[in-house]
C-alpha positions in Angstrom: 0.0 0.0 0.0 1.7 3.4 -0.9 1.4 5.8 1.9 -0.9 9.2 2.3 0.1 12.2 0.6 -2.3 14.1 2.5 -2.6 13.2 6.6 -5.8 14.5 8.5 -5.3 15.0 12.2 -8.7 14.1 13.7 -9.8 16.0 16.9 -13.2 14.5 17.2 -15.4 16.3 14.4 -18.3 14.4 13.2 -17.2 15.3 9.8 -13.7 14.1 9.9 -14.6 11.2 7.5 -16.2 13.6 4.9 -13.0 15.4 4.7 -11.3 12.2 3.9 -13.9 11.2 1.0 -13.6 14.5 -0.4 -9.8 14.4 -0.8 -10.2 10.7 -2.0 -12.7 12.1 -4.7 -10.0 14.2 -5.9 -7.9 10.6 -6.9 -5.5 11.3 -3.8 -4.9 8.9 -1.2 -5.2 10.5 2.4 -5.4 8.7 5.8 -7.4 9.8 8.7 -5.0 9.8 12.1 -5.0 10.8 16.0 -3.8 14.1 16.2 -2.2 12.4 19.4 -0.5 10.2 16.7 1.7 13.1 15.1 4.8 13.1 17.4 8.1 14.3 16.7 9.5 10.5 17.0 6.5 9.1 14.7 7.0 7.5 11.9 3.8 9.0 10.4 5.5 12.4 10.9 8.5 10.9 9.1 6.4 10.2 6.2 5.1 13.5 5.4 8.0 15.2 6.2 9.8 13.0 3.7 7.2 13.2 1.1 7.0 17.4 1.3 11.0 17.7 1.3 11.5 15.4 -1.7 8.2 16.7 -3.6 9.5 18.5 -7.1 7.3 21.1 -8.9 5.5 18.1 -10.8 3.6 16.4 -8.0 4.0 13.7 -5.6 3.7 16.3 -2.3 2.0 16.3 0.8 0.4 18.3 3.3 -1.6 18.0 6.8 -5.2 18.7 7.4 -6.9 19.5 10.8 -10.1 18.7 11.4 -12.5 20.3 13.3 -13.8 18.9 16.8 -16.8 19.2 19.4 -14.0 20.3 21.8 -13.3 24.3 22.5 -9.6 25.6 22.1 -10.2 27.3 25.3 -10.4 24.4 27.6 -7.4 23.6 29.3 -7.8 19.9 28.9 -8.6 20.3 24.7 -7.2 18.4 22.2 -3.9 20.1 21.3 -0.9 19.9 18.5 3.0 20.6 18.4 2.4 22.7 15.9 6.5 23.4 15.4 6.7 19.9 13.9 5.0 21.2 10.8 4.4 24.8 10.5 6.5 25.5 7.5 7.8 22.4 6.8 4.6 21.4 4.9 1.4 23.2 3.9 -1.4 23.0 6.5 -5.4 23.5 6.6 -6.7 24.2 9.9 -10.9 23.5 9.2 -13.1 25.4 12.2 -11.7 23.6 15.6 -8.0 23.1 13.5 -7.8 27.1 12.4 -8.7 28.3 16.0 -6.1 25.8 17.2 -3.5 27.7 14.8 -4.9 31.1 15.9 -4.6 30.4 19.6 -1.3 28.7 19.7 0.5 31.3 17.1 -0.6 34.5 19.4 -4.2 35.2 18.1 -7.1 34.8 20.0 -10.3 33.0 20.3 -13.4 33.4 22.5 -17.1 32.7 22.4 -19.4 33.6 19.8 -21.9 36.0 20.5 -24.0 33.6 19.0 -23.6 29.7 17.8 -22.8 30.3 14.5 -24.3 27.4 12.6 -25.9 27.2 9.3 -25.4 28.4 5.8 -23.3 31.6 5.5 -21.9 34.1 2.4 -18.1 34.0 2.6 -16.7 37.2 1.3 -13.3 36.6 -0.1 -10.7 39.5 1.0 -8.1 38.5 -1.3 -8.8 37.2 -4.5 -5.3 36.5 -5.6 -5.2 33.7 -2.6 -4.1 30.3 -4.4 -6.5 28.8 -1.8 -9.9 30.2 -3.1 -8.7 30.0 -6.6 -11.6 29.8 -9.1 -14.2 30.6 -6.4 -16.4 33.5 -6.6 -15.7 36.6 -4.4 -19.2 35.5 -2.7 -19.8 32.1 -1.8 -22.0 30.0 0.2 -20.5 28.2 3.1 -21.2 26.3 6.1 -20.8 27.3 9.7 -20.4 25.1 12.7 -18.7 26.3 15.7 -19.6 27.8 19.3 -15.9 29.9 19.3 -14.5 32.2 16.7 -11.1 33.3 16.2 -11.3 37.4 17.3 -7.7 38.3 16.1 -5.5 36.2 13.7 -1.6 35.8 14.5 0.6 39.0 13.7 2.2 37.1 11.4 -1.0 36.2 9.1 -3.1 37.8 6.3 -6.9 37.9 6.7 -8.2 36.7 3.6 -12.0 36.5 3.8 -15.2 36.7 6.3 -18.6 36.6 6.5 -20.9 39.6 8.1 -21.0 37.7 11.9 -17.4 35.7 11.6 -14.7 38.5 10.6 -12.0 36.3 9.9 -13.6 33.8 8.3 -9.9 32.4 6.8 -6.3 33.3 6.9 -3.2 32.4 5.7 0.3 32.7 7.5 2.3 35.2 5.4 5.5 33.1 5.3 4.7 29.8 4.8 1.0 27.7 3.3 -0.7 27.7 6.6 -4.3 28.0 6.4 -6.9 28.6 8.6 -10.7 28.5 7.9 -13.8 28.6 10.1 -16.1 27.1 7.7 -16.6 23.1 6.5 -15.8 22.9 3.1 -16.1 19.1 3.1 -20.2 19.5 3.7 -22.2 20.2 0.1 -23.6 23.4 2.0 -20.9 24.4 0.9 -21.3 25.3 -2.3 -17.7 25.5 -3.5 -15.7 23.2 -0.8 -14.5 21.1 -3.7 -12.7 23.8 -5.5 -10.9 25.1 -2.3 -9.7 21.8 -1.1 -8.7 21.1 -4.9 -6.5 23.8 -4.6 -5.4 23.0 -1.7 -4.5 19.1 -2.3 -3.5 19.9 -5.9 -2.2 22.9 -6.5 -0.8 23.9 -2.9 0.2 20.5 -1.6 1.2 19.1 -5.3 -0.7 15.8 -4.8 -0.3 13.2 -7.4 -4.2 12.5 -8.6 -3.1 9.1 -8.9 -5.6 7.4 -6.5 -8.1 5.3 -8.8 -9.4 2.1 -8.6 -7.5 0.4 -11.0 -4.1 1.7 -9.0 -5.6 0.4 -6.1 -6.5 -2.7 -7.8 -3.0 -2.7 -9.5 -1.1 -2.1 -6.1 -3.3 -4.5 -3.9 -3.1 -7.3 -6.0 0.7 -6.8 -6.1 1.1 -6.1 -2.6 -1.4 -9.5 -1.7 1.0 -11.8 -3.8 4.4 -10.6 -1.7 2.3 -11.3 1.6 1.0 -14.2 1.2 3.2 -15.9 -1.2 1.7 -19.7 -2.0 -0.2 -19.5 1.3 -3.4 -20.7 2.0 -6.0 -18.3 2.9 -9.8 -18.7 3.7 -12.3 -16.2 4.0 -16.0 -15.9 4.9 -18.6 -14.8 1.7 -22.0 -13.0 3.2 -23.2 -12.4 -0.3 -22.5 -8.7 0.2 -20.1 -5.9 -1.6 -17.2 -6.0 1.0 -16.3 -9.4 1.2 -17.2 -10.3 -2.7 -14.2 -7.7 -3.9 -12.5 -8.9 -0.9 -12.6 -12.2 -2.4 -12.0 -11.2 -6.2 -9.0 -9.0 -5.4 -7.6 -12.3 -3.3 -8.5 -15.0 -6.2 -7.0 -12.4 -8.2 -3.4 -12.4 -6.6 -3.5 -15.9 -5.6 -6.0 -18.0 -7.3 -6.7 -21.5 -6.0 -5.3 -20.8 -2.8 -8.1 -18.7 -1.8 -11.1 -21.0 -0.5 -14.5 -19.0 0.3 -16.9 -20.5 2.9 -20.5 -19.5 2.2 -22.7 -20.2 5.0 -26.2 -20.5 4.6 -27.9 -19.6 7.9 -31.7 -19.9 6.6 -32.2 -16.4 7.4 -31.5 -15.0 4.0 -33.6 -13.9 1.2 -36.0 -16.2 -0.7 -33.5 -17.9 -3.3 -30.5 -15.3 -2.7 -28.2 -18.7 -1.7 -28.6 -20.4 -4.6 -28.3 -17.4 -6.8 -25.3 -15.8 -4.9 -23.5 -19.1 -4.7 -24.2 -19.4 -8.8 -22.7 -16.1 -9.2 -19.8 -16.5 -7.5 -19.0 -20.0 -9.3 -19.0 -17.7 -12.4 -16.5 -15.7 -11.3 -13.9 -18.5 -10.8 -14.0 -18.4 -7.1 -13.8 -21.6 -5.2 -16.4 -21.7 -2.8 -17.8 -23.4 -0.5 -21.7 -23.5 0.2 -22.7 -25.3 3.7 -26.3 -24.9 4.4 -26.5 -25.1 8.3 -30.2 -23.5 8.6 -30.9 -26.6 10.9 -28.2 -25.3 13.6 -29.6 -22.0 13.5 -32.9 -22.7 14.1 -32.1 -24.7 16.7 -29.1 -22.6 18.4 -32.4 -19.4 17.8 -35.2 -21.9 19.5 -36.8 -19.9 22.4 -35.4 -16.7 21.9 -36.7 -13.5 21.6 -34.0 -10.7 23.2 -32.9 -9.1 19.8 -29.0 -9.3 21.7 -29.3 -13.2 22.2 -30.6 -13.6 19.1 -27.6 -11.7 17.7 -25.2 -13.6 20.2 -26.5 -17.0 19.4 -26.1 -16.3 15.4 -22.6 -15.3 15.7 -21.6 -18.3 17.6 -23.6 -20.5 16.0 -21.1 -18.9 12.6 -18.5 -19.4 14.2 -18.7 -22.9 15.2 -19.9 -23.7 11.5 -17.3 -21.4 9.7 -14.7 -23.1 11.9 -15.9 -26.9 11.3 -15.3 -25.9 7.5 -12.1 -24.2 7.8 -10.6 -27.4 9.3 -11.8 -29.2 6.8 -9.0 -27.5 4.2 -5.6 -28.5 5.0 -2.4 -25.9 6.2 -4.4 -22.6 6.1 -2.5 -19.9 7.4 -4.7 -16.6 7.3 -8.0 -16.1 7.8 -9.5 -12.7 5.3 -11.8 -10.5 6.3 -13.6 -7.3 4.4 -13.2 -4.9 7.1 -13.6 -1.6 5.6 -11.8 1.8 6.7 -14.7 3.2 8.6 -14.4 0.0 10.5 -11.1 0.8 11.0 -11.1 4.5 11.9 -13.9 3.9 14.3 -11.7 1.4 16.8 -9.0 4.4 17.1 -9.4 6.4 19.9 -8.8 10.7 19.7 -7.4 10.7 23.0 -4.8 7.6 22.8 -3.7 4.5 21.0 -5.9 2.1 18.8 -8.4 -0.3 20.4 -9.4 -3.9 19.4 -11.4 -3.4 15.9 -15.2 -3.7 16.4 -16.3 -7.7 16.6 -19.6 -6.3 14.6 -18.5 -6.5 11.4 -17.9 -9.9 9.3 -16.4 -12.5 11.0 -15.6 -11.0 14.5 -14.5 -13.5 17.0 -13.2 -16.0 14.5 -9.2 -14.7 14.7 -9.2 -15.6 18.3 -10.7 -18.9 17.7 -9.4 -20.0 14.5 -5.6 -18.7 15.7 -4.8 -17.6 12.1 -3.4 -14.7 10.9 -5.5 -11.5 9.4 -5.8 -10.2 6.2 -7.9 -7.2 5.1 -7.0 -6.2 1.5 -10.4 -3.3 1.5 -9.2 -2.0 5.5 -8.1 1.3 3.6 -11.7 2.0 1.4 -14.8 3.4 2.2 -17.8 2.1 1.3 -18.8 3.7 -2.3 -14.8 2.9 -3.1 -15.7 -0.7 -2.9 -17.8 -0.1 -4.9 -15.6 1.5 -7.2 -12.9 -1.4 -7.0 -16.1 -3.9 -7.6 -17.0 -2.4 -10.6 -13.3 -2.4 -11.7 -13.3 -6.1 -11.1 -16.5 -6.8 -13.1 -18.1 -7.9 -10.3 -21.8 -8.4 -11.5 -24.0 -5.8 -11.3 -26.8 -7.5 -8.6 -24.0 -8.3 -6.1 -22.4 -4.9 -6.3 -25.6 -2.4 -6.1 -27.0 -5.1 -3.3 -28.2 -3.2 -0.7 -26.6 -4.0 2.8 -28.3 -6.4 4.6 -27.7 -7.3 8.3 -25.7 -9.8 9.6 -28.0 -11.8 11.5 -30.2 -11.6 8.3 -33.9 -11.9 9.1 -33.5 -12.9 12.6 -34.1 -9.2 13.3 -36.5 -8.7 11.0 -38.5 -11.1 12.6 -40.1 -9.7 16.4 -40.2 -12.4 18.6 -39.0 -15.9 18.4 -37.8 -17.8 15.0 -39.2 -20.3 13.5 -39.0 -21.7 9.7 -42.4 -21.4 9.2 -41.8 -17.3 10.1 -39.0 -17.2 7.9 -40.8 -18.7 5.4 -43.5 -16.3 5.8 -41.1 -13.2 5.6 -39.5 -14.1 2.6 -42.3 -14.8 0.1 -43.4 -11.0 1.3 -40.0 -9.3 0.9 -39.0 -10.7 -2.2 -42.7 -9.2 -3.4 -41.7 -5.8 -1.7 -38.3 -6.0 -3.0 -39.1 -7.1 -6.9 -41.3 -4.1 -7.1 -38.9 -2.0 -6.1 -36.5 -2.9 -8.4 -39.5 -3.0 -11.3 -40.4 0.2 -10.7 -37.2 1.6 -10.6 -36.8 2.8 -6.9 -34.4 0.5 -5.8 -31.7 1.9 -6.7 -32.9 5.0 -5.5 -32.9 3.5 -2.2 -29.9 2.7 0.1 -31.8 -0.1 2.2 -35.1 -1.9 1.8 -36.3 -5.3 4.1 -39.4 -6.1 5.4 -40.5 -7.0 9.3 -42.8 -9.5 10.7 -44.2 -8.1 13.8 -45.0 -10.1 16.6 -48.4 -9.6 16.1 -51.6 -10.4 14.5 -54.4 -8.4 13.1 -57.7 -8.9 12.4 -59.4 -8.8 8.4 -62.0 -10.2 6.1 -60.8 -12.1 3.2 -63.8 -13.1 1.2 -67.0 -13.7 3.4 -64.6 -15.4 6.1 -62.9 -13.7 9.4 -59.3 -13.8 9.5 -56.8 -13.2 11.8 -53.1 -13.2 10.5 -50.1 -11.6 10.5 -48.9 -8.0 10.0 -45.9 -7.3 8.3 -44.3 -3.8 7.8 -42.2 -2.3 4.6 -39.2 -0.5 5.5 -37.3 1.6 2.9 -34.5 4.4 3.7 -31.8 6.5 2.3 -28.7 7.3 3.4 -24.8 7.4 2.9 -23.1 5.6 5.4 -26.2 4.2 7.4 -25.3 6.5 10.7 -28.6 8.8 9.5 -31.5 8.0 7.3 -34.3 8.8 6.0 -37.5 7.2 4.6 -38.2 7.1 1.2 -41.2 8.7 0.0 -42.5 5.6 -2.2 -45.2 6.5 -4.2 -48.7 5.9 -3.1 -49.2 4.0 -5.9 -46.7 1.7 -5.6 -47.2 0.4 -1.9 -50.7 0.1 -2.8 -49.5 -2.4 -5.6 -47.3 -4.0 -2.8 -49.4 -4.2 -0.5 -52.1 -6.0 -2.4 -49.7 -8.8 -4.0 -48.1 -9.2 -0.4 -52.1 -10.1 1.1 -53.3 -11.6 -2.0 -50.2 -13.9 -2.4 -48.6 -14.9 1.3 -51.1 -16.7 2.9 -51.0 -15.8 6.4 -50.5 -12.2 6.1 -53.6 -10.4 5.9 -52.4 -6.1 6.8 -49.4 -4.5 5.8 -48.0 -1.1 7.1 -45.2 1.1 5.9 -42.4 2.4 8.8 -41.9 6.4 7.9 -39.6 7.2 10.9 -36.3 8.2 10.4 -32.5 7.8 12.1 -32.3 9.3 14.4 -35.0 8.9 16.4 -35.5 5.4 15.0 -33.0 2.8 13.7 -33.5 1.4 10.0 -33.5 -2.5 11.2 -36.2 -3.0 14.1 -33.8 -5.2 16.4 
């Protein structure tokens, strides 16, 4: 993996991760870091150091971003920076919390706002000649988010634009490319945030735009090959995007030693084993399909506490995934599709990295299994999976999937499972989710399922009384899954859904649709 030409120091900011998707839109390969990591004996400060000193006029540079934080500059315990390990030796971009921290700590000063500046604002540039706000217009829309602002920049900076309530909106040391700007030009509010960090990763940094999937295919499947040599590895298929281009990039680099265990749980989608399991035999991979819904039913028997439910699935997995693994001779390392949000999420702000959330694929199975780890996707965000998917020719109904849980429809299913339930719940979400895709919204949605509630209602059905299930139809947008919202389906359409869904499942006789959003709600219902 070739390291980051641009580093961003993370002080806590909820928007830290937008930063780094915006500079990775720009084909430049940044990492998201500690600001506690940055020391003067860090190798991390080594590398940018080294790549900013050796960078010629044609690219290949590097520079530091600070993020912003829900933490106040003021506070003695704060999250704080040796800033003399960088100022001037590479070009820097303090974003709200990060400019204040430049401000305070170079002899300017901050204090509270009159006022909690958030919201949309019109950034008035003072110096249009700054290579920063090149190509911007002298009045732009930008967005505020801060409860401080910076009263007086350091002596030795230039004000170079503001807003009517936040004076010194930016500025820019007058010796070196230090920048510091009280707006988020990573959010869309901002209206021209992707111009001023192109100027800043390109132009003022000297970034290589060199960061596309086929690089990153290129390089992985190089760097995969000197790792593992003729090793054997095995990893766990779910069906979903991460661990399918997990799996292609691997069988890519080292063919036939790659063995994929696909574990059919009986808490799937109607059919979506058998069709999964056929698409991945077309790709070349050698998989392995073990259908262990009988151990799952019986490790799920009694339960209804959405946690035990969860525990009992995962080590019921784990027992199965292990039983197969065993069953292939001299594996060595066990794969896994951890992503980098995964990643970035198990590293503390305040100190050193902590064990990598068990959540995600096959947590608990290292311990067990007493293999070692590897993650060839631990560096890419989700729609850059995607990306790399695509670039694999990964077919199109595995790689536009939406994400579906890991305990499958044990949580879509209130109350105790049964296979009669699952049954049930399948035949009506394979309804809801054909019509989606019929009708063209399902790509226009970033998760659909359907619940069986632990409940029945009663309806007439003919000249006869019944009294059946209730199921309810949950469809949400979103980017990254931490907030959603519901998708507006058209009237139309869930009447057309809900009448197949009656007239077709017997046993379901009233159908609802869930329009609560995250927060309050959660998209799954367990």
């Amino acid at each position: 993996m070739e390291t980051a030409q641009i580093i961003i120091l993370d002080f806590g900011s909820q928007y830290t991760q937008l930063i780094a998707r915006r500079v990775r839109e720009l084909n430049v390969f940044c990492e998201i870091h500690p600001f506690s990591a940055l020391t003067a004996d860090s190798q991390l400060l080594q590398d940018i150091l080294s790549k900013a000193k050796n960078s010629p006029s044609g690219g290949g540079g590097a520079g530091i971003i600070l993020s912003g934080s829900p933490c106040s500059v003021r506070d003695a315990d704060s999250p704080n920076l040796d800033l003399s390990l960088i100022l001037g030796k590479v070009p820097v971009l303090g974003i709200c919390y990060g400019a204040q921290l430049l401000a305070q700590n170079l002899g300017g000063s901050v204090a509270p706002s009159a006022t909690r500046e958030y919201g949309r604002a019109n950034l008035q540039l003072t110096d249009n000649q700054s290579l920063l706000f090149k190509g911007m217009s002298a009045s732009s829309q930008v967005w505020m988010s801060h409860a401080d602002t910076i009263t007086q920049v350091p002596a030795n900076a230039s004000l170079i634009a503001g807003t009517e309530s936040v004076k010194n909106g930016a500025f820019k040391l007058n010796d070196q490319e230090t920048y510091g700007i009280q707006f988020h030009p990573e959010v869309t509010h901002t209206l021209e945030g992707k111009t001023l960090l192109k100027n800043f990763v390109i132009d003022i940094c000297q970034a290589d735009p060199t960061w596309t999937p086929a690089s990153f295919v290129e390089s992985t499947v190089l760097e995969l090959r000197q790792k593992l040599g003729n090793d054997k590895v095995v990893l766990g298929l779910s069906g979903g995007v991460d661990s399918s281009v997990a799996g292609l990039l691997l069988h890519r680099a080292i063919g036939k030693n790659l063995y994929c265990i696909f574990v059919d749980s009986g808490l799937l989608r109607k059919n979506e084993f058998e069709e999964v399991l056929h698409s991945y035999q077309d790709l070349g991979l050698n998989v392995i399909g073990v259908d262990a819904s009988s151990e799952f039913y019986a490790a799920l028997q009694g339960l209804t506490d959405p946690e035990a439910k969860r525990k009992a699935i995962g080590k019921t997995f784990i027992e199965v995934f292990d039983r197969e693994a065993h069953k292939i001779q001299a594996v060595k390392w066990l794969a896994q599709g951890t992503i980098y949000p995964d990643v970035i999420e198990s590293v503390s702000v305040k100190g050193p990295s902590v064990t990598i959330k068990s959540h995600h694929n096959v947590g608990g199975l290292p311990e067990k299994m007493n293999l070692k780890i590897v993650e060839p996707l631990r560096m890419l965000f989700k729609d850059e999976v995607r990306r790399v998917g695509k670039e694999l020719q990964l077919p199109e109904n595995i790689l536009h999937r939406h994400p579906f849980p890991g305990p499958g429809l044990a949580i879509r299913i209130l109350g105790e499972i049964t296979a009669p339930k699952v049954q049930l719940l399948q035949e009506a979400d394979a309804i809801f989710i054909e019509n989606l895709k019929q009708s063209g919204w399902y790509d226009r949605t970033w998760q659909a399922g359907t619940i069986l509630l632990n409940s029945q209602s009663v309806g007439v059905m003919g000249d006869e009384r019944t009294y059946e299930s209730v199921v309810a139809l949950r469809a949400v947008t979103s980017t990254d899954g931490m907030t959603a919202d519901w998708v507006h389906l058209p009237y139309e359409l869930l009447a057309k859904i809900s009448n197949e869904i009656i007239n077709r499942v017997k046993g379901i006789n009233r159908v609802v649709y869930d329009i609560s959003s995250k927060p309050p709600a959660t998209i799954e219902w367990e």
